[in-house]
Every structure is written in structure tokens, then in C-alpha cells.
N, C-alpha and C positions, 0 to 999 in steps of 0.2 A: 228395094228388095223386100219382099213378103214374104214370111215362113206362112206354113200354111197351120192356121190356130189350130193344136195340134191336141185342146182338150175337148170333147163335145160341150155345144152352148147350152143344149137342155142340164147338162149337168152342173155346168158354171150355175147358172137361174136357180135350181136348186139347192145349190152348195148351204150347208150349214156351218163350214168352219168359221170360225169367227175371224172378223175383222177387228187387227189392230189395230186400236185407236192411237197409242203413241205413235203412229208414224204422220199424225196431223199437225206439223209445227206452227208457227206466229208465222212465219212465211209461205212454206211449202209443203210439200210430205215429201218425206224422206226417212228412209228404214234398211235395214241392212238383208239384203237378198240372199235365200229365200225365207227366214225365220219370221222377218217383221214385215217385206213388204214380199208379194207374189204374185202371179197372174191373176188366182182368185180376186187377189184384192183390186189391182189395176182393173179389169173388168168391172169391179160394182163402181172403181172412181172414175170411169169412165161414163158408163150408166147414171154416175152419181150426178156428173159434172154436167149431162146433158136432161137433167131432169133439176137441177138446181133452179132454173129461172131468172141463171147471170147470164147466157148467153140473149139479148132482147134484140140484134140488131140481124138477125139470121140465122141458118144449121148448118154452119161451114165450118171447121173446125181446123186451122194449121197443128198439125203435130210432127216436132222435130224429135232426134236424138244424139244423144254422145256415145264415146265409141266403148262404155262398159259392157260385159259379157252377157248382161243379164237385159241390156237396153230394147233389141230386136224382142225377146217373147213377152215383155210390158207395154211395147207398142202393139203387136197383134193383140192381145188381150185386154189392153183399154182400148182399141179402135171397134171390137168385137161389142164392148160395152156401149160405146157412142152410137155406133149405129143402132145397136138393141134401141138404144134411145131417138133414135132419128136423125140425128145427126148424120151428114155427109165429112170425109175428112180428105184433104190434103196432104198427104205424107212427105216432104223436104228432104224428107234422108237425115243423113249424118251434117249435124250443124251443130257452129256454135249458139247459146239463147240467147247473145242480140242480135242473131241471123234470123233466129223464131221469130222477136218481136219485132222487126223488117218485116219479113214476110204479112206477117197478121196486118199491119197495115198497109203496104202497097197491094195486097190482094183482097183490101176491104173485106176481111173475115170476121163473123162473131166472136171469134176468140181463137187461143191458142194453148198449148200444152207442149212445153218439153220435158222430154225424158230425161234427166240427169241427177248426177248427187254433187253437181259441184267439185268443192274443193276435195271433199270426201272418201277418204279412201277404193279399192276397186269394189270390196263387200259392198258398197252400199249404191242405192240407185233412188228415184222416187221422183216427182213431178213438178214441175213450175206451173201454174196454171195461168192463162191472164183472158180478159176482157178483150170488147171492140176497143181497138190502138192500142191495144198491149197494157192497157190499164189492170196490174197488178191483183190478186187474189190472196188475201190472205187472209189470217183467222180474224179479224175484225172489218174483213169487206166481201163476206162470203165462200171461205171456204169453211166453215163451218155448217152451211146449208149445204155443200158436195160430200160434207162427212157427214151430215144427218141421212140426205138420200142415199148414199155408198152404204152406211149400216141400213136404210130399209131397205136394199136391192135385195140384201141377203137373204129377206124375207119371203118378199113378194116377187124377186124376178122382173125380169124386163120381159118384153114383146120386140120380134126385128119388126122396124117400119121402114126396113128398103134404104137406109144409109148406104153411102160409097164409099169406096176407099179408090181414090187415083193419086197416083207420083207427079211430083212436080221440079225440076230444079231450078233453083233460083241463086246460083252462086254466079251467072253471067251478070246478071241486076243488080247483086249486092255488090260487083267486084267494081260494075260502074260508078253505082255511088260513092264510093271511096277517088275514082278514078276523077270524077267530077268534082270534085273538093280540092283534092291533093296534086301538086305535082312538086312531090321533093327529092331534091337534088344534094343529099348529104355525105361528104367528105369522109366523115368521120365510120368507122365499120363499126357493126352494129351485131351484137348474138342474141339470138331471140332463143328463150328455149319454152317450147310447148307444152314440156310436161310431159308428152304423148297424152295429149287430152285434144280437143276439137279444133283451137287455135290451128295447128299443123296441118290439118284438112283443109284450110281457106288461105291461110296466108301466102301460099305463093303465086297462086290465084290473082291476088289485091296484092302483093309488092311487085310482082312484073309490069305496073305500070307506073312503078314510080323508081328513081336513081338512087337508090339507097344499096348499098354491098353490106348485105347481111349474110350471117352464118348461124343456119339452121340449126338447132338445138333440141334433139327428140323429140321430132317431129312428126313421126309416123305414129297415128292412133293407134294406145294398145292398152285396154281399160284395166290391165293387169299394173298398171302404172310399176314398169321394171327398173326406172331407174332413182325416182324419189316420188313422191306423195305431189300431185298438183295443185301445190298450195304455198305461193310466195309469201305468205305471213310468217309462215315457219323459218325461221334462220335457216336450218339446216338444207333445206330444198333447193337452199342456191348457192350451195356448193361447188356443182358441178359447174353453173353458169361463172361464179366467180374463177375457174380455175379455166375454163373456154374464155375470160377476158385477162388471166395473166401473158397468155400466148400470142395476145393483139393489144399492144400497146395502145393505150386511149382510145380503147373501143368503149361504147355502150352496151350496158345490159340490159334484155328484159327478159320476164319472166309472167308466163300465162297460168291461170289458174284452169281446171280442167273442161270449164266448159265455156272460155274466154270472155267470162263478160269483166275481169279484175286484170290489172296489170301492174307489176311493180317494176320499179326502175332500179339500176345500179351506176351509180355514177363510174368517169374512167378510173379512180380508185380502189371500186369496188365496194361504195358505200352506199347502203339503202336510202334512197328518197322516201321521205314518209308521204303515202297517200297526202295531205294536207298542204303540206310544201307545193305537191304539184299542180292542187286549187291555187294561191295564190301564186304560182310563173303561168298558168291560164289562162286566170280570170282576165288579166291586161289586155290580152290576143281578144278576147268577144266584146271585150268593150269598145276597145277602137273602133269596130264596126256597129255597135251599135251605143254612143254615150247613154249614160245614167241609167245603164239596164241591173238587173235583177241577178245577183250570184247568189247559190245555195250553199254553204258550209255544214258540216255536223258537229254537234258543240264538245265534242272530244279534240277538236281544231285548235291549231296555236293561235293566239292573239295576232303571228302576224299576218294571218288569213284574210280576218277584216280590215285588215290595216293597208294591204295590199290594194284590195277592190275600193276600200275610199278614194289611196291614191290615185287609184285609176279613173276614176269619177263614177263608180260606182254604186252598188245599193247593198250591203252586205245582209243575208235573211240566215240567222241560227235556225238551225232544225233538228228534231230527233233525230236518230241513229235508222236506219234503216230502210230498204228501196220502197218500199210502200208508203211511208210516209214520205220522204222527199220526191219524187214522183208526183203524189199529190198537191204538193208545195210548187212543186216547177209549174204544171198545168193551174194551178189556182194562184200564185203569181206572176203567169207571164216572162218565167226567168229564163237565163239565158244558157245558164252553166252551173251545173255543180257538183260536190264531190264530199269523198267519205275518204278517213284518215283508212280507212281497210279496201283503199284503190278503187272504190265503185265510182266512177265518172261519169254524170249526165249529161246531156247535150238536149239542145231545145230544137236542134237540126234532124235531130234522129228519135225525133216522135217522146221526147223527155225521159226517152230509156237511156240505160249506160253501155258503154262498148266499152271494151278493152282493147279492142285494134284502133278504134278511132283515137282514144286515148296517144295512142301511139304514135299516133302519124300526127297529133296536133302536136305531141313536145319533139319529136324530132325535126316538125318543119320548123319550131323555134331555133334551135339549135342550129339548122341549117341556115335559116335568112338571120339570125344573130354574127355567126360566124365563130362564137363562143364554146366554150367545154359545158355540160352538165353543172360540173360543179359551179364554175363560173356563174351560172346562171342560178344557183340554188342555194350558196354558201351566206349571199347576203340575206336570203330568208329564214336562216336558221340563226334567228336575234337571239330566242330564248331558248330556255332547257325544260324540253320536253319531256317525261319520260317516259313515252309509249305508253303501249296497254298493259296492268299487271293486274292478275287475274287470284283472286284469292276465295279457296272453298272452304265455304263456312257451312255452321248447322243451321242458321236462319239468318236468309239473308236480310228481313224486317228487322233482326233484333242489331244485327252487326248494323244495318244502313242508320238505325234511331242513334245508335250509342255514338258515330261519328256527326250526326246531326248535330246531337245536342253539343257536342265540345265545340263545332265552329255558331253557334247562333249569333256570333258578331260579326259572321258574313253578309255577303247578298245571296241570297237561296234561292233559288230554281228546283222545280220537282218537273219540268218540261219532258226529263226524261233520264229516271234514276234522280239520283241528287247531285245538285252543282255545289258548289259556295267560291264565290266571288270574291278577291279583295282587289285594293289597287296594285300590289305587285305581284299578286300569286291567285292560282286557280285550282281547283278540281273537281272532276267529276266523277262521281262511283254510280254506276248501273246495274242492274242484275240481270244476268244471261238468260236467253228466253227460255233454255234450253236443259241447263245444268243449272244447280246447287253453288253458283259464282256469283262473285261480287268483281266487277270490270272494273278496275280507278285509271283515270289518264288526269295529271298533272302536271303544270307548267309554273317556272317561274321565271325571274328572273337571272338566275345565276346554275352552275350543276350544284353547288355549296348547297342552296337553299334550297331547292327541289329534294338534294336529298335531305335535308333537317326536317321538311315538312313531311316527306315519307314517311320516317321514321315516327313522326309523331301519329298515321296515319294505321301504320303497321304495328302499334300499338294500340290502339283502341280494338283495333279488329283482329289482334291476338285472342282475347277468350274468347271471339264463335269462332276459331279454325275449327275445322275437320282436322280428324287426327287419322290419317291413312298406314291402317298397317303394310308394315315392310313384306 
């Protein structure tokens, strides 16, 4: 569907308002509609993106979107931009972004673009950008040259050089590929809840051809997100799914984030799976078909992550935090699978992007040829005591990260990403948010006793830089 760009282009080319630079993240852009991000801006990132010199392999350009309020006039307005730039675009509609990054490769495009904010509230909107194969854009692989050219648009304007814009739908293609993989046959009922984010627009799609009795769970797109925020990290967002699995006794829960590339699971008690756990029940599944292959973990992961993939006869790779560098990790070592404790799942089947419905359909067809529970299958991996992510705002996160340095210097240290310190019974890692004034720590040991002594000793050092947030 096309609105008709409903602002004149000589006057976009002209615009003098400024463009905001913070809506340029480590990953993405993303800004809160209309104050931080707007048509004006979409347009010169559009202009921006096709005047960059990342797109090298043609001027084809897939551009997807989610189903926020503000998604259709950032599409007309960066597609108004591309073409100013030469670009021809492919509009897919309403998708999830690893339908995008599908699409960009099975229709051998120069790149691709969706529209979304994610887990992000309904205010906010902004753009994924990636490369030929969906290879990843972010502030250290070029989108910093799409925000150099996006602020000279503002300047100098663009020229149309005859760009197109034609519709294409590809959810018959995508629904095959799932179709071609999977045929499961599970017992167990299952509630899916969408969020009312993009998930809901495909998944019935891709599970009519598989035997699984699921119950749909806000599923109908509505970027006003009326029933909770589309964001399984959050406890409280799965509430409703917890309370849709007390009414089905030993059902499964999942739960999509709003633009489905994240999935989290709830076992038949209603207990979260941590992203990490679900790398190692996995990793096992791609090795058997392929011995002594390649798994990617992120080093916020439990010890029993690598512990798994050895037994499995595999090759266990730690890697930073983040889709852009594990992405690069999977492509430059050949691997086979990997995953992020905040549910991002790769696959080396699906172009080393992450799916959240694939994700789906690999742990329930365990489950089904197991003939086991969730838990069953997840309880022995939870050897140690974990404690998630806790997130603490401080005034400098250098000064808080040195002061906890230097009290562990008779660890093993790692700066690979944030600070690690290693011992033989205990670990952790504090990172700084790319984003906010945070310091991330996740810690493991071996007991919940000593995980919390080590906290404690942890949440002291990093008591004098708190932030002190008035009431």
C-alpha cells in the first residue's frame, strides 16, 4: 500500500531543519516519532543510505515494515529519499526483519532497510539497515557514512534519477522455507503471544503446515501495543501469556518481540528459559548433522553453554554481545548456530541471520521427537546460578568499571567486551550500555549462596558512582 508522499520533494531537498544526530545508535536508528525521528529525516536517510557507497553489488533496495502508526509515512519518505538517490526499491509490506533479511537474499538485492523500533515502545520507530546478504550496518561498518551523507542531504539536496518503487509479497516463499525444514507433529499445546507486533502477521501463514495446536496470543498488528509493551525481557510482559498457560495445563509458552526476530520461552510451569540455556538444548540438534562444527555463545552465557557443545563434539566460539559482531563471527568462522542470552538466535541455514519463528520451530520439534516436557529437557542445564542481567546507573561508567577492575586483579581478565574476570568457580562480566549511562553485570557461580556473596561484594564497589535519581 502507498500513501501518496504527501510533502513536496523540492521542499524536503531544501529543508533546513536539523537532523538529529542521536537517533544514530551502535546498531541502528532509532528515535521517538515525530520529535527525534520524522519524514524529513527518513528522507535524507534514505538519500543518505543510497549515496553512502555500502550498497556495491546494485540499486535494488528491499524495504520492509512493522505495523507502528508512524511505519507507512517513513516508508514513503525514505523511499522518496532512495530514489532521489537512484535507487530502485522493493516494498514487502508489513513483515517481520528476518522476513527483510530472507527477502534481501533470495532476491539477490544490494541491500535492505526495515522500518521498526523493535522491542520499543509504540512512540518510537527508526531503521535496520543491512548490506548484500543482510550483512549488518552499524556504527562501526558504515552507518556512520549514511549519517555523514543524511546531514549533507540537508545541505545540498538530492536529484530524482528515475528510482522505482514496486510491491512485492514474499510470505508464500518464506512460509515454504519453514515448510521445507519442519514437519512437527507436537502433542503438547502451545500459546504464542505476538505482542501485536509482526510475528502475528506470518505465523499462521508458517504453522498451517505444521501439527502443532497453538493458541494465538495478540496477534493482530496494532503498533499502539494495547495489551503490554513487545518485549519478552521485561517480566511483566508475560503476564498475560503466563495466565493464557494456567488455563492449559502443560502447555508451552512463547512470547515475540515486536518485530519477531527474539523469542522467549516459558516452560509448562511458567518458568523463563534464559536465551543461553536454549543455545546449549540446540547446539546438540546441529551437530549431529554436522560433527565438530562451529557454535557461537555471548560471554554473558553460563559455563554450561560451552560445556554442552563439547559434549556434543563440538567447537565452542565466545563472542561479544551483539548482532553485528556475531554475524560477523558466524560468516568468518563457518559456524553453524548461535545465540545471545537476550534470545537473538543465528542459524547458518538462514543466511547467519536470527529468526525468532525459526528459533521456534527448532525447540519445539525437540520437544516433539524427545517426547519430553520443557523443563525436562532444560532443568539439567541449569547446573549453576546464574543471575541475569542487572543493570546499574552510575555517573562514569570508566570510573565505576576501573574501581571493580582493580579489586578483582587476581582474576583472568578479558576487556573482549566490557570487563570479564574469570576464576575456577565464579565469573562475571560488567559491560556499558551503548545507549544509557549503565553498567550491565551478569554473573555466575556455583551455588545461589555465592553468587549472591559475590554480588554483594560487587554492589559495593559500585555503590559510590550510583546515580542518585530524584523521587
Amino acid at each position: 500500500m502507498y500513501a501518496e508522499y504527501s510533502r513536496n520533494l523540492t521542499t524536503l531537498m531544501n529543508s533546513k531543519q536539523a537532523l538529529n544526530e542521536s537517533i544514530f545508535k551502535a546498531y541502528d536508528i532509532r528515535g521517538v516519532f515525530p520529535d527525534e525521528i520524522n519524514e524529513d529525516a527518513a528522507y535524507r536517510i534514505g538519500l543518505g543510505f543510497a549515496r553512502s557507497g555500502l550498497l556495491t553489488s546494485g540499486k535494488t533496495l528491499i524495504v520492509g515494515r512493522d505495523m507502528r502508526e508512524s511505519s507507512d509515512a517513513l516508508f514513503d519518505a525514505f523511499a522518496s529519499g532512495a530514489n532521489a538517490g537512484g535507487l530502485d526499491i522493493i516494498d514487502i509490506g508489513l513483515c517481520t526483519t528476518p522476513m527483510l533479511y530472507y527477502a534481501v537474499n533470495v532476491l539477490n538485492s544490494a541491500g535492505g532497510a526495515m522500518i521498526t523500533a523493535s522491542h520499543n515502545p509504540g512512540q518510537y520507530n527508526g531503521f535496520k539497515l543491512v548490506r548484500e546478504k543482510a550483512i549488518p550496518i552499524g556504527g562501526d561498518t558504515g552507518l556512520a557514512r549514511v549519517k555523514q551523507e543524511a546531514l549533507l542531504a540537508a545541505r545540498t539536496g538530492g536529484t530524482t534519477d528515475g528510482g522505482t518503487i514496486r510491491q512485492e509479497s514474499i510470505l508464500e516463499r518464506y512460509a515454504a522455507f519453514f515448510a521445507q525444514r519442519f514437519s512437527v507433529d507436537l502433542k503438547n499445546p502451545v500459546i504464542i503471544d505476538a505482542g501485536n507486533g509482526t510475528a502475528g502477521a506470518v505465523l499462521p501463514r508458517i504453522l498451517q503446515d505444521q501439527q502443532i495446536a497453538y493458541r494465538p496470543l495478540f496477534f493482530e498488528p496494532n503498533g499502539q501495543f494495547p495489551n503490554h509493551e513487545a518485549n519478552p525481557l521485561k517480566e511483566e510482559n508475560l503476564h498475560h501469556l503466563r495466565e493464557a498457560m494456567k488455563a492449559e495445563p502443560g502447555s508451552i509458552g512463547c512470547a515475540f518481540d515486536g518485530d519477531a526476530d527474539r523469542v522467549c520461552f516459558l516452560d509448562e510451569a511458567g518458568h523463563v528459559v534464559r536465551g543461553d540455556l536454549l543455545v546449549a538444548l540446540l547446539a546438540p540438534r546441529f551437530l549431529s548433522e554436522r560433527p565438530g562444527g562451529k557454535i557461537l555463545y555471548d560471554l554473558r552465557s553460563s559455563r554450561i553453554v560451552p560445556e554442552a557443545i563439547l559434549k556434543a563434539g563440538g567447537q565452542p566460539i565466545k563472542t561479544r554481545v551483539g548482532h553485528a559482531f556475531i554475524k560477523h563471527v558466524m560468516r568468518e568462522q563457518r559456524a553453524l548456530f548461535g545465540g545471545e542470552l537476550s534470545y537473538h538466535f543465528y542459524f547458518s541455514e538462514f543466511f547467519n541471520c536470527e529468526s525468532g519463528i525459526l528459533a521456534m520451530l527448532e525447540v519445539l520439534n525437540i520437544i516433539a521427537e524427545s517426547g519430553r516436557s520443557l523443563s525436562e529437557l532444560i532443568d539439567p542445564l541449569r547446573k549453576y546460578s546464574h543471575s541475569g542481567e542487572i543493570n546499574f546507573r552510575v555517573t562514569s561508567v570508566k570510573d565505576a568499571s576501573r574501581a571493580v577492575e582493580k579489586s578483582f586483579g587476581d582474576g583472568r581478565i578479558s576487556h573482549l567486551d566490557g570487563l570479564s574476570v574469570e576464576y575456577d568457580d565464579w565469573w562475571f562480566n560488567m559491560r556499558p550500555s551503548n545507549t544509557e549511562p549503565l553498567l550491565r553485570l551478569n554473573l555466575e557461580a556455583r551455588t545461589p549462596d555465592e553468587a549472591r556473596g559475590h554480588l554483594t561484594k560487587i554492589e559495593g564497589l559500585v555503590a559510590p558512582y550510583l546515580e542518585v535519581v530524584p523521587h
